[in-house]
Backbone as XML, in Angstrom:
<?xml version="1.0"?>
<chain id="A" units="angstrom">
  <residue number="1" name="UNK">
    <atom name="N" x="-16.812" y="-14.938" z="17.341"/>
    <atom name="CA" x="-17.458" y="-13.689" z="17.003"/>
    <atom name="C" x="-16.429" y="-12.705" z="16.429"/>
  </residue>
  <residue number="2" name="UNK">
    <atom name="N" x="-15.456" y="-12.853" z="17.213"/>
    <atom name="CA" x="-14.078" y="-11.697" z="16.825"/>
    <atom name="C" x="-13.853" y="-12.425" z="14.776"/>
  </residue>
  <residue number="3" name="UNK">
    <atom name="N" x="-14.178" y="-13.411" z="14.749"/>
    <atom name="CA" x="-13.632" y="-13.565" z="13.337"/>
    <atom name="C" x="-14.445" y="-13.783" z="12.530"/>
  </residue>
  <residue number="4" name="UNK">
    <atom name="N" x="-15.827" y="-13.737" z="13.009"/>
    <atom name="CA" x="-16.845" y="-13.130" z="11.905"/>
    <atom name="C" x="-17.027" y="-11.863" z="11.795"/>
  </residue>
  <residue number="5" name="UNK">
    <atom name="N" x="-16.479" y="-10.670" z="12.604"/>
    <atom name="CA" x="-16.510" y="-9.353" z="12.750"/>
    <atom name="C" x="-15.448" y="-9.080" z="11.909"/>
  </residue>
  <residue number="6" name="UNK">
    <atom name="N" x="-14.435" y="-9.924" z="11.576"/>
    <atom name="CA" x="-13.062" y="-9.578" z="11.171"/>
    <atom name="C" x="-13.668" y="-9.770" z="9.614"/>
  </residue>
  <residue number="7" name="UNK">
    <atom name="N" x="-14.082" y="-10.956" z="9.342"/>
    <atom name="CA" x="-14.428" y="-11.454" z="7.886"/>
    <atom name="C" x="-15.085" y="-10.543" z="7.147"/>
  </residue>
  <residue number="8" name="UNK">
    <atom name="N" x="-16.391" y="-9.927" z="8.629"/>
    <atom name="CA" x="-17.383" y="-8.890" z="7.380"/>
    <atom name="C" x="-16.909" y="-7.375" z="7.402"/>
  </residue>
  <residue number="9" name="UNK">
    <atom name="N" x="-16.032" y="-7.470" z="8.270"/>
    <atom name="CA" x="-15.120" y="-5.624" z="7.998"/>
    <atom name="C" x="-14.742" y="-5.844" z="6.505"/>
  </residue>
  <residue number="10" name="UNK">
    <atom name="N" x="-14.034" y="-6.897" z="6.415"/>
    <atom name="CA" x="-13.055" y="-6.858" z="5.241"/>
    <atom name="C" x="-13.902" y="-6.841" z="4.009"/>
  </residue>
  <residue number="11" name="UNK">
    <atom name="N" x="-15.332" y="-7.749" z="3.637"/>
    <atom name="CA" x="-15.872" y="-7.842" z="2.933"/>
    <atom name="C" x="-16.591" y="-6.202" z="2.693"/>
  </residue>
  <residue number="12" name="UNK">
    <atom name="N" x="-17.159" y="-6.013" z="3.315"/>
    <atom name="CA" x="-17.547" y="-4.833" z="3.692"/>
    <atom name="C" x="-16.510" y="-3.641" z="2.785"/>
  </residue>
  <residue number="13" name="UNK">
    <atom name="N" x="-15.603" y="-3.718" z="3.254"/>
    <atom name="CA" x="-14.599" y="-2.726" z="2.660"/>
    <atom name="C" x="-14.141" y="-2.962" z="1.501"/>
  </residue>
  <residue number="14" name="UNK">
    <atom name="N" x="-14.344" y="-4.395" z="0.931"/>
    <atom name="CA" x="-13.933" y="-4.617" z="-0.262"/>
    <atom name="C" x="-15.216" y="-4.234" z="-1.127"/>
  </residue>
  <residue number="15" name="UNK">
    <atom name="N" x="-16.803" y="-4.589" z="-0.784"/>
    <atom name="CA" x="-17.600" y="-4.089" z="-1.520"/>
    <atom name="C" x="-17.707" y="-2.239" z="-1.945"/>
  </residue>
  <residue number="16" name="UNK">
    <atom name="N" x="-17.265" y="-1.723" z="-0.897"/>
    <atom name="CA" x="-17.027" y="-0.211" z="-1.593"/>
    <atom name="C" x="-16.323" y="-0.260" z="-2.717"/>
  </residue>
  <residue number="17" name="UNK">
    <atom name="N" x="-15.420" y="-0.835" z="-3.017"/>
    <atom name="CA" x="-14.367" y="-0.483" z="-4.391"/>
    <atom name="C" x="-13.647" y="0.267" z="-4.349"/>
  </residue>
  <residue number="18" name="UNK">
    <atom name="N" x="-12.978" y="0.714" z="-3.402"/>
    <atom name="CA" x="-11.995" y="1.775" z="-3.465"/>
    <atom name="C" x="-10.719" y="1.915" z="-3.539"/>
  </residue>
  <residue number="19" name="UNK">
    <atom name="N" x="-10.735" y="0.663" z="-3.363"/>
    <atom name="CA" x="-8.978" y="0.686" z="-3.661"/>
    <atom name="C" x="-8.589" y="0.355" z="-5.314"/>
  </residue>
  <residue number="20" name="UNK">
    <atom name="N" x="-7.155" y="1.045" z="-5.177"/>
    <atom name="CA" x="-6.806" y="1.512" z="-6.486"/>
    <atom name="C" x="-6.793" y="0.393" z="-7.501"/>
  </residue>
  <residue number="21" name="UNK">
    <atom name="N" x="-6.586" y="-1.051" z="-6.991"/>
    <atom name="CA" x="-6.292" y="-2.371" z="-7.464"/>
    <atom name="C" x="-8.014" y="-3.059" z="-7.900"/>
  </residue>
  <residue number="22" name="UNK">
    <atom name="N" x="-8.801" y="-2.207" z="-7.521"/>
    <atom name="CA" x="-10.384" y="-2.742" z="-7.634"/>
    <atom name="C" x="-10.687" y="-1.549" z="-8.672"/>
  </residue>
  <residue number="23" name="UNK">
    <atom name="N" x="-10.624" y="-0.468" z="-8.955"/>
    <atom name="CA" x="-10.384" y="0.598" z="-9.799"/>
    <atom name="C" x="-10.299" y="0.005" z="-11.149"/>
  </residue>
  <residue number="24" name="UNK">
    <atom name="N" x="-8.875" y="-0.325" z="-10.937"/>
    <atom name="CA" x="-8.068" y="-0.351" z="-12.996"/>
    <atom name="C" x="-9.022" y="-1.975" z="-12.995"/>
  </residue>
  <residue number="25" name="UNK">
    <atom name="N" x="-9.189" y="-2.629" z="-12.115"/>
    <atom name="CA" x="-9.565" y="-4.190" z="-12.674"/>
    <atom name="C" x="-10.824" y="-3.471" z="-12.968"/>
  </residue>
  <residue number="26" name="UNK">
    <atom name="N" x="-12.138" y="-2.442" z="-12.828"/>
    <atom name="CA" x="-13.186" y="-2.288" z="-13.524"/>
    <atom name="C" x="-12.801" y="-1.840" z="-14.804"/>
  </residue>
  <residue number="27" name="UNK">
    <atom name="N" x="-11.763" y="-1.063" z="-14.908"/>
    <atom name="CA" x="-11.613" y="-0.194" z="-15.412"/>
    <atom name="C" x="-12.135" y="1.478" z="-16.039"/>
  </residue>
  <residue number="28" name="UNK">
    <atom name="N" x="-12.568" y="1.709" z="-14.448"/>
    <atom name="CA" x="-13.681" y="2.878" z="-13.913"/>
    <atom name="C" x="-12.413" y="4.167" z="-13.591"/>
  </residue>
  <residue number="29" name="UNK">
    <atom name="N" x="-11.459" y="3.762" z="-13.162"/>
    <atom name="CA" x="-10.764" y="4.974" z="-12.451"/>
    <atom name="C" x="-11.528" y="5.693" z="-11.696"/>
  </residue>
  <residue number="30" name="UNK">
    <atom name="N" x="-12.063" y="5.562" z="-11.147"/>
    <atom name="CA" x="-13.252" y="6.511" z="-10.301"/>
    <atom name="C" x="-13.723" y="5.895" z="-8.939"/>
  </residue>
  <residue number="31" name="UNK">
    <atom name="N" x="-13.844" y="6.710" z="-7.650"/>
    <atom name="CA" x="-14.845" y="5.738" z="-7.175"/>
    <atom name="C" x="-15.545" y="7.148" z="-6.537"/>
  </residue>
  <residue number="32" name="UNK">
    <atom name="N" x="-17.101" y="6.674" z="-6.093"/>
    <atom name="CA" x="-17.912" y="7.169" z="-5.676"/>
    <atom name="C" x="-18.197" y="8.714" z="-6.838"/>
  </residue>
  <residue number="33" name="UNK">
    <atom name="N" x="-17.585" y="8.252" z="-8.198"/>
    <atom name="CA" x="-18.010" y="9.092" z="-8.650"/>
    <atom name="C" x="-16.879" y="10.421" z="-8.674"/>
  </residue>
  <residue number="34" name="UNK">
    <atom name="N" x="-15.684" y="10.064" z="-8.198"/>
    <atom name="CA" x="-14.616" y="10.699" z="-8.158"/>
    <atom name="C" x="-13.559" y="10.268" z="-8.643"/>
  </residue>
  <residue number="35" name="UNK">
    <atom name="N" x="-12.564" y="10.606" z="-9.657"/>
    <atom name="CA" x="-11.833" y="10.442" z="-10.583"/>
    <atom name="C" x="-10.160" y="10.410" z="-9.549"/>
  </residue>
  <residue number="36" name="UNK">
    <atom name="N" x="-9.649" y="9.061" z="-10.302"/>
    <atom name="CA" x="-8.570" y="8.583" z="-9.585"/>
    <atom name="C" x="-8.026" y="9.500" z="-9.786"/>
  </residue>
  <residue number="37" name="UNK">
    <atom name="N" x="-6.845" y="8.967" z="-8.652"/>
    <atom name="CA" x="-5.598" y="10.246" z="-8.655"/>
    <atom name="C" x="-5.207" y="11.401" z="-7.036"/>
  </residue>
  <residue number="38" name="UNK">
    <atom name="N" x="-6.734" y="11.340" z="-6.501"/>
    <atom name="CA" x="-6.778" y="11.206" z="-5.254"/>
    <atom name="C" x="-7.220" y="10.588" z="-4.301"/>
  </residue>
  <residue number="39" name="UNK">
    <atom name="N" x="-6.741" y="11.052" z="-3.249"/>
    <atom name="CA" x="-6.907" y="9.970" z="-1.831"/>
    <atom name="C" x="-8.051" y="10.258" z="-0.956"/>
  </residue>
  <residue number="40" name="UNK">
    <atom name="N" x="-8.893" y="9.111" z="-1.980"/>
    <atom name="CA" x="-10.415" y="9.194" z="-1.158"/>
    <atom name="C" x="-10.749" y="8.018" z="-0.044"/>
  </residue>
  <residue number="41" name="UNK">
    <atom name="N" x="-9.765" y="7.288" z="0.005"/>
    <atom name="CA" x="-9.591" y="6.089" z="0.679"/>
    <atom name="C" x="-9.683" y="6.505" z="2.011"/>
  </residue>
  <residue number="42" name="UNK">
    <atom name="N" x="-8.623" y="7.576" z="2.489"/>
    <atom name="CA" x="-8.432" y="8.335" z="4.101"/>
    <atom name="C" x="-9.955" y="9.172" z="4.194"/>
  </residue>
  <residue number="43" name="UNK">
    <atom name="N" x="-10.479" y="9.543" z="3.376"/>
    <atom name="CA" x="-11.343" y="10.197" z="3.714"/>
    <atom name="C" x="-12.711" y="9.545" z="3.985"/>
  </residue>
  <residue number="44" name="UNK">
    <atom name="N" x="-12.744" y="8.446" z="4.115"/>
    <atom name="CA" x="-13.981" y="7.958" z="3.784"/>
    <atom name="C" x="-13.919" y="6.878" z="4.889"/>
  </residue>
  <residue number="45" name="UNK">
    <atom name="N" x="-12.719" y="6.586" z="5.902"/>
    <atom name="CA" x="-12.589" y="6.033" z="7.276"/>
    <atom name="C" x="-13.436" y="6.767" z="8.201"/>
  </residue>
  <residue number="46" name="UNK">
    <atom name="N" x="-13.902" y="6.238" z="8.940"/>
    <atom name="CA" x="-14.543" y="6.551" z="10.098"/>
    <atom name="C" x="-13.609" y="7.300" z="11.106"/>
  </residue>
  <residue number="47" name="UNK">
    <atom name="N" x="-14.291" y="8.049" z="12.113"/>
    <atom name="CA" x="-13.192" y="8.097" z="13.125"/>
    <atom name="C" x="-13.790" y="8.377" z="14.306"/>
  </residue>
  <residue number="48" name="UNK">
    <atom name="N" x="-14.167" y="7.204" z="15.085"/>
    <atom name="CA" x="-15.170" y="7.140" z="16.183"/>
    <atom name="C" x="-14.409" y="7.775" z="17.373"/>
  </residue>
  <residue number="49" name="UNK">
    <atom name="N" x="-15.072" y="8.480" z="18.289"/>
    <atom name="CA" x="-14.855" y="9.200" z="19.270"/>
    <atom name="C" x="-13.967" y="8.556" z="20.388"/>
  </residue>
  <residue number="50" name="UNK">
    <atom name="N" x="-13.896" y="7.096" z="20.073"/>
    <atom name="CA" x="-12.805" y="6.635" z="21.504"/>
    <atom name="C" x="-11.918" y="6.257" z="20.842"/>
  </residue>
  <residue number="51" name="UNK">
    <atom name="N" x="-11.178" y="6.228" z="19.705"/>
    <atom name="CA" x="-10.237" y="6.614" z="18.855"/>
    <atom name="C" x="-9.754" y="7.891" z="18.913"/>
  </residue>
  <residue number="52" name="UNK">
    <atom name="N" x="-10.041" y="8.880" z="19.023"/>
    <atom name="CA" x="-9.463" y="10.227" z="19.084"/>
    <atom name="C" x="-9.457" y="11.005" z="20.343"/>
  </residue>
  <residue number="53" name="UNK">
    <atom name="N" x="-8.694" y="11.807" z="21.002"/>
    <atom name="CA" x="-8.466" y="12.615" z="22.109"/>
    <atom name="C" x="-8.221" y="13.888" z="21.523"/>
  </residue>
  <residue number="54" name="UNK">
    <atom name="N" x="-8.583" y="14.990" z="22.174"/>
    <atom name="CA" x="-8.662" y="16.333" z="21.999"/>
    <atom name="C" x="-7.662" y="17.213" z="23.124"/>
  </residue>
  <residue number="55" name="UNK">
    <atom name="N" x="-6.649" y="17.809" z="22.489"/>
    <atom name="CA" x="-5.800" y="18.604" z="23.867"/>
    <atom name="C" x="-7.120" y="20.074" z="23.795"/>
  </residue>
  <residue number="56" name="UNK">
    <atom name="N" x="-6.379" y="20.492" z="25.053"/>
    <atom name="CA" x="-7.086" y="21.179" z="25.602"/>
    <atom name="C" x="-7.032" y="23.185" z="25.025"/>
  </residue>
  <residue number="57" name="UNK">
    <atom name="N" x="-7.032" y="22.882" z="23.565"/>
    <atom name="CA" x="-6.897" y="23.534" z="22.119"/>
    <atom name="C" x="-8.278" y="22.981" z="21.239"/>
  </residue>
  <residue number="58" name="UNK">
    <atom name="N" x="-8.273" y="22.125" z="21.650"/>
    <atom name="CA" x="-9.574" y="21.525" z="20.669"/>
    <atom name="C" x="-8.632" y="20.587" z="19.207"/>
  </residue>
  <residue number="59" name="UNK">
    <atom name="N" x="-7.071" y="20.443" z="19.691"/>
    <atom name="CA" x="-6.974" y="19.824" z="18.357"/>
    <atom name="C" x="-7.626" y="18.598" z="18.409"/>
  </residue>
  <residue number="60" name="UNK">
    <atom name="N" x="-7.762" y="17.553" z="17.110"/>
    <atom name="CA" x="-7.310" y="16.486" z="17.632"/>
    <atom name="C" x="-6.045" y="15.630" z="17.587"/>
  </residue>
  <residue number="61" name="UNK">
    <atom name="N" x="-5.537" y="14.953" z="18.627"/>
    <atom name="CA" x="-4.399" y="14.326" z="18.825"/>
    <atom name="C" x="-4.419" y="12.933" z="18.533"/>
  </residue>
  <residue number="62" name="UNK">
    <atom name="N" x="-3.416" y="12.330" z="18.173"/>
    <atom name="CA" x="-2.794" y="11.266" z="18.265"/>
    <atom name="C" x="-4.050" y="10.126" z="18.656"/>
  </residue>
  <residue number="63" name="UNK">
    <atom name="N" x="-4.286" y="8.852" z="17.645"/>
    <atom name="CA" x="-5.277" y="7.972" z="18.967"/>
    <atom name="C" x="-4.407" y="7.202" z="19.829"/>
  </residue>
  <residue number="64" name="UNK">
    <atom name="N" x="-5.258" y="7.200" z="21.113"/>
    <atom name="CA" x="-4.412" y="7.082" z="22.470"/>
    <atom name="C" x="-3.946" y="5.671" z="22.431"/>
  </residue>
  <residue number="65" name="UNK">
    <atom name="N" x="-4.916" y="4.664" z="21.819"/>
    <atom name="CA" x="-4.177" y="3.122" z="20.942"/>
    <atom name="C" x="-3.826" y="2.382" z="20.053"/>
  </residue>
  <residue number="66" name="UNK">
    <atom name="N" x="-3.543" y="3.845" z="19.183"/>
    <atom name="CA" x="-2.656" y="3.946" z="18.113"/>
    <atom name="C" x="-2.848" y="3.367" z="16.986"/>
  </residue>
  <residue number="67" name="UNK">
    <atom name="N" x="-4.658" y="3.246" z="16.497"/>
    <atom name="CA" x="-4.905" y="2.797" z="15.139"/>
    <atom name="C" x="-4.620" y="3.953" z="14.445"/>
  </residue>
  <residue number="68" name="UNK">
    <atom name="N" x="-4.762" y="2.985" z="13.265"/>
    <atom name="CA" x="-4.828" y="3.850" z="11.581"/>
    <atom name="C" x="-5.574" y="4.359" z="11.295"/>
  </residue>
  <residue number="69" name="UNK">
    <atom name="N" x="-6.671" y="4.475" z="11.878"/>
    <atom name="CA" x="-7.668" y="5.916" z="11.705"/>
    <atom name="C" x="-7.678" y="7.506" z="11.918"/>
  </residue>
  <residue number="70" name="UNK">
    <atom name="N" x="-6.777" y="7.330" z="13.468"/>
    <atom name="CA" x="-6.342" y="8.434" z="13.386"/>
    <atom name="C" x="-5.065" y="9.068" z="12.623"/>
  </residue>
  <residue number="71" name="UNK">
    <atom name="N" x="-4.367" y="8.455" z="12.068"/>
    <atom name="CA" x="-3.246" y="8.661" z="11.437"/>
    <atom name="C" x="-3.614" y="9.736" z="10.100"/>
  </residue>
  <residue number="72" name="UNK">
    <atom name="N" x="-2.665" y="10.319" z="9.882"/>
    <atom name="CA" x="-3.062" y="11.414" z="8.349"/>
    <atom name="C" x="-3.051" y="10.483" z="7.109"/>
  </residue>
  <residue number="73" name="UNK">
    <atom name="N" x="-4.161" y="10.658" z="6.726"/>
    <atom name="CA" x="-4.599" y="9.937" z="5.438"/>
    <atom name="C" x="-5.048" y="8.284" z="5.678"/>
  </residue>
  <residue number="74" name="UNK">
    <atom name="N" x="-5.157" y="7.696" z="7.271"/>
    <atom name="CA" x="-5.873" y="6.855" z="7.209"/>
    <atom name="C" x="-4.709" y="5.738" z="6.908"/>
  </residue>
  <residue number="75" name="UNK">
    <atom name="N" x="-5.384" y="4.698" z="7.187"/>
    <atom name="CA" x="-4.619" y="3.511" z="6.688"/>
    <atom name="C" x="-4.284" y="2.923" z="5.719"/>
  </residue>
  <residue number="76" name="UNK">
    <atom name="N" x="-2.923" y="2.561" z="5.209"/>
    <atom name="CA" x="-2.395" y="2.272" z="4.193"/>
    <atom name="C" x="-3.478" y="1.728" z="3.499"/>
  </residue>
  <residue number="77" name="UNK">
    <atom name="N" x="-3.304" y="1.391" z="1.827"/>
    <atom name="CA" x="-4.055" y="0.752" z="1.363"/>
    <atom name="C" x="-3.656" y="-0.718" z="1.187"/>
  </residue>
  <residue number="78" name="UNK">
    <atom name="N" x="-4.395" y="-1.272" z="0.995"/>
    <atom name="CA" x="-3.860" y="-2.764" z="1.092"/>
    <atom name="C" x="-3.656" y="-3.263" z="-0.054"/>
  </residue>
  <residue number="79" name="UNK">
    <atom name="N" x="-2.612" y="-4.069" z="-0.617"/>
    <atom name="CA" x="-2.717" y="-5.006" z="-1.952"/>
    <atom name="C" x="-3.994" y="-5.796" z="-2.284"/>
  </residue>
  <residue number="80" name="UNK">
    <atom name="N" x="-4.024" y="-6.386" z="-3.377"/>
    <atom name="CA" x="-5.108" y="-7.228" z="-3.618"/>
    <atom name="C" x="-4.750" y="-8.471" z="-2.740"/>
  </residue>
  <residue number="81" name="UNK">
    <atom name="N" x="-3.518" y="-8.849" z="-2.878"/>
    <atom name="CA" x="-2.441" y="-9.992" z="-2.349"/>
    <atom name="C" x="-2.662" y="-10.359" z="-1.159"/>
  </residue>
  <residue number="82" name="UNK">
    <atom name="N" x="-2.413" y="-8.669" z="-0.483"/>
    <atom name="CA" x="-3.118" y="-8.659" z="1.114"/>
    <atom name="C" x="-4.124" y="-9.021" z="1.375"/>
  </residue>
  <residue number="83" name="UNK">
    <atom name="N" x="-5.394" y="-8.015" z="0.690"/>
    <atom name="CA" x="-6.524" y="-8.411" z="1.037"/>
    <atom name="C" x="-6.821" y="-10.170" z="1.085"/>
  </residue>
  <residue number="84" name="UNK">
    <atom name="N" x="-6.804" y="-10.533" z="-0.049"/>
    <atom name="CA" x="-6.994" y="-11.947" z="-0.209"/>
    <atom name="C" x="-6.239" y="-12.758" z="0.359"/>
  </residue>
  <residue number="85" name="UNK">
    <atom name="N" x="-5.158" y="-12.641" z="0.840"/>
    <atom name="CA" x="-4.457" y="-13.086" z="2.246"/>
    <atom name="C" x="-5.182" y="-13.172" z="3.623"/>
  </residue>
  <residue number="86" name="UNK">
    <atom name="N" x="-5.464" y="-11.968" z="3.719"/>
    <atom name="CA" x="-6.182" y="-11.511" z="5.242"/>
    <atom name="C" x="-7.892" y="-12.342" z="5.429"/>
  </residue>
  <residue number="87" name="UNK">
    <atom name="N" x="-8.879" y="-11.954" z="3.941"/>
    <atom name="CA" x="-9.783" y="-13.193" z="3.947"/>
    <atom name="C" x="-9.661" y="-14.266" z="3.885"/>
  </residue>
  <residue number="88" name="UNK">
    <atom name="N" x="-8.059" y="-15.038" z="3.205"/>
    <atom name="CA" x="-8.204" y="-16.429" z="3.804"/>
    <atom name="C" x="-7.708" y="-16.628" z="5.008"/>
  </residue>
  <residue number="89" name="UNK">
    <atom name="N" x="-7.019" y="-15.808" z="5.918"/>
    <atom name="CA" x="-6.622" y="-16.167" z="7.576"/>
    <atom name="C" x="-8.046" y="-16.137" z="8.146"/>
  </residue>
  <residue number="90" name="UNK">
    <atom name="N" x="-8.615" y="-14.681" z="7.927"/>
    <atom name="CA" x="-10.153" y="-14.597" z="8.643"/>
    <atom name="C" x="-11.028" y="-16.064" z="8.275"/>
  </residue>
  <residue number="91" name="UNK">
    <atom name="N" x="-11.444" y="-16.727" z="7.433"/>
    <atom name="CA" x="-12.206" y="-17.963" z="7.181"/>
    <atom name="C" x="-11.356" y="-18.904" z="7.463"/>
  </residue>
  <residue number="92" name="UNK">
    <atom name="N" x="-10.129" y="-19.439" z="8.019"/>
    <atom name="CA" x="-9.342" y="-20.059" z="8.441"/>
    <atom name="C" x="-9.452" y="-20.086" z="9.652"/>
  </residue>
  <residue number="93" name="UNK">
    <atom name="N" x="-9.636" y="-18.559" z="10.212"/>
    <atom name="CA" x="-9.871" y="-19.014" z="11.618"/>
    <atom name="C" x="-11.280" y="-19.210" z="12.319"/>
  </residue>
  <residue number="94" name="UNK">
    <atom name="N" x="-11.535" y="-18.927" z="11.821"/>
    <atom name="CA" x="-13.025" y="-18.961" z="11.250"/>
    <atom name="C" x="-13.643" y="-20.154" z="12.161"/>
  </residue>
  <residue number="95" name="UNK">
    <atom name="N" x="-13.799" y="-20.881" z="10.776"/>
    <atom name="CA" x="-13.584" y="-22.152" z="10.534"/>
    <atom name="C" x="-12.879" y="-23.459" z="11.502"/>
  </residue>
  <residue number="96" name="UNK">
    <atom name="N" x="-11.948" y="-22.883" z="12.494"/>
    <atom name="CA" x="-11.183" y="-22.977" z="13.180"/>
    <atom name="C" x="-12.231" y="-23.339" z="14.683"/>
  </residue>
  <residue number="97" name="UNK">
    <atom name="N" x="-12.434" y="-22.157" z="14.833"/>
    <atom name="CA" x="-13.633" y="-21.611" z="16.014"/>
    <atom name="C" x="-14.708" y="-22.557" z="16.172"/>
  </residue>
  <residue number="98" name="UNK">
    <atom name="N" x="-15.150" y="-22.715" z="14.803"/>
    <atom name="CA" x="-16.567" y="-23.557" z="14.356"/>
    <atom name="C" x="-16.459" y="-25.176" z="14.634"/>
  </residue>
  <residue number="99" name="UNK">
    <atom name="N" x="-14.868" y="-25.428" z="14.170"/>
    <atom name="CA" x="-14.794" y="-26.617" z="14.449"/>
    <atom name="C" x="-14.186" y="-27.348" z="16.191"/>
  </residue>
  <residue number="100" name="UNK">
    <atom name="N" x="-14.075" y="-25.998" z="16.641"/>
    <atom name="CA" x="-13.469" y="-26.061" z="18.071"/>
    <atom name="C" x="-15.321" y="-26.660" z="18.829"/>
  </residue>
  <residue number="101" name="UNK">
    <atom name="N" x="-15.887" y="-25.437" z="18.401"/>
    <atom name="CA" x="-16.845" y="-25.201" z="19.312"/>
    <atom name="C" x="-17.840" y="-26.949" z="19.015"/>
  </residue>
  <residue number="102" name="UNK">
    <atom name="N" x="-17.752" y="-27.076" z="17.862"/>
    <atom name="CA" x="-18.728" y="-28.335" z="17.539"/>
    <atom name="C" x="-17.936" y="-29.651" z="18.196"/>
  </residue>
  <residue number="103" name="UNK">
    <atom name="N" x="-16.756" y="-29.436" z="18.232"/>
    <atom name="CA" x="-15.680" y="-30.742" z="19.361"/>
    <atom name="C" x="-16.263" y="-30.750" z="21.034"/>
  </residue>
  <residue number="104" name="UNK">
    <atom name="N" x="-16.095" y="-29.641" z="21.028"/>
    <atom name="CA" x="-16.783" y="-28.997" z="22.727"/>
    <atom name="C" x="-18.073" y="-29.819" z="22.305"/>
  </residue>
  <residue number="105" name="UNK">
    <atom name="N" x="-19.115" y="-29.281" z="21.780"/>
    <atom name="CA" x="-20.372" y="-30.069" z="21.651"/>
    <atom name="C" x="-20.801" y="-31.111" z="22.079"/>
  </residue>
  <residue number="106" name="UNK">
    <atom name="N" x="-20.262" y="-32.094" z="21.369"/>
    <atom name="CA" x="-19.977" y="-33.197" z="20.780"/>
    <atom name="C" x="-19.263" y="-34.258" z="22.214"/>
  </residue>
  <residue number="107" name="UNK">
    <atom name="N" x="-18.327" y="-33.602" z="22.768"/>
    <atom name="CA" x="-17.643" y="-34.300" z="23.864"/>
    <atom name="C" x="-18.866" y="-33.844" z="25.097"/>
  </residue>
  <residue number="108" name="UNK">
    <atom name="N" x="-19.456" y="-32.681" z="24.956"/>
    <atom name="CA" x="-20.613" y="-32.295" z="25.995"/>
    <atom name="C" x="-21.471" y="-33.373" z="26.046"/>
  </residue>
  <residue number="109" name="UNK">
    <atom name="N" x="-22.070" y="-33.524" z="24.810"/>
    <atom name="CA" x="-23.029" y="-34.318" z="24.775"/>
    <atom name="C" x="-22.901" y="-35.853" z="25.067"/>
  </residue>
  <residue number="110" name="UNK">
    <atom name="N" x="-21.150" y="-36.738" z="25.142"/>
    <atom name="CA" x="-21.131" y="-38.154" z="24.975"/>
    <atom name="C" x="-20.976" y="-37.722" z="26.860"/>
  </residue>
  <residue number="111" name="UNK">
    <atom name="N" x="-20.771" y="-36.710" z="27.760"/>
    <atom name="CA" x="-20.580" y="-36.708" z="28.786"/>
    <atom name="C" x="-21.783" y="-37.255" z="29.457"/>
  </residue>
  <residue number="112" name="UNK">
    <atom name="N" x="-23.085" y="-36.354" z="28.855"/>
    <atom name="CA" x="-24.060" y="-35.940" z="29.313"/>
    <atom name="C" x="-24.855" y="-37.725" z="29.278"/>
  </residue>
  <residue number="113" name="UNK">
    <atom name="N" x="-24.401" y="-38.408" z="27.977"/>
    <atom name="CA" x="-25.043" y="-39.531" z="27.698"/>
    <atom name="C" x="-24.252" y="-40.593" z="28.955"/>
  </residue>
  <residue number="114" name="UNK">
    <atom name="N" x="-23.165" y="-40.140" z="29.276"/>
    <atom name="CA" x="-22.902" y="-41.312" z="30.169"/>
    <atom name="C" x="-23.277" y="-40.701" z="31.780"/>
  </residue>
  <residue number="115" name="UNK">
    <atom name="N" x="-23.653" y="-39.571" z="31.934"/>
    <atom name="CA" x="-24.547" y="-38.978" z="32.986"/>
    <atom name="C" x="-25.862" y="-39.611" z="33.147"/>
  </residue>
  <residue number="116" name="UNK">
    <atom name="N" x="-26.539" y="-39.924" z="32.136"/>
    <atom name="CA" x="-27.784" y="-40.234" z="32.251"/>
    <atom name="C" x="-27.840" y="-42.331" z="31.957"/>
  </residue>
  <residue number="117" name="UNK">
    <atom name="N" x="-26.927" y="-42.343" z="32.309"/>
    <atom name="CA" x="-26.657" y="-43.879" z="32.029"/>
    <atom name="C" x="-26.342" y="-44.410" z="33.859"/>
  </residue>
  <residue number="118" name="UNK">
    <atom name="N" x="-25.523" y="-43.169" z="34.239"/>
    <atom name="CA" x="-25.462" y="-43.417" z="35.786"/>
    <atom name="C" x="-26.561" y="-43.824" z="36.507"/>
  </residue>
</chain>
């Protein structure tokens, strides 16, 4: 589950278009209708409430487990290199999982056949 959650973040984030390397390959300079050059990437992260802590000012502080969301301007942007790196580990492991779980199966089931042979 953790690496089908991992696979469709990434897809997910790649279908927005926002990074600068998905940009010049349309050759849009723009995204959402906003003209490159600024950093719409940080702005357009989420920043869910158990990610962030508030001192007792009302700022907000630091996240207490230290993702890139709370950080100023959000998380680096990623290469194309990266990205397409990171989707082939995610379907690698993937894939991985799928073929674990169908071994488990598979040995379940020759158990079960010599259970019912008893």
């Amino acid at each position: 589950m953790e690496m089908t959650c991992a696979l469709q973040v990434l897809k997910l984030a790649a279908a927005k278009r926002e990074w600068t390397w998905q940009r010049e390959a349309d050759g849009t300079g723009a995204v959402n209708g906003v003209a490159g050059g600024e950093n719409v990437v940080g702005s357009s992260i989420p920043h869910p409430s158990w990610a962030r802590t508030v001192d007792e000012n009302g700022q907000v502080v630091e996240c207490p487990i230290g993702c890139a969301c709370a950080r100023e301007g959000g998380a680096p942007e990623p290469t194309e290199d990266e990205y397409v790196n990171a989707v082939a580990e995610a379907t690698q492991a993937l894939e991985g999982a799928c073929s674990q779980i169908n071994d488990a199966v598979e040995e379940l089931r020759y158990e079960l056949e010599d259970a019912d042979e008893a």
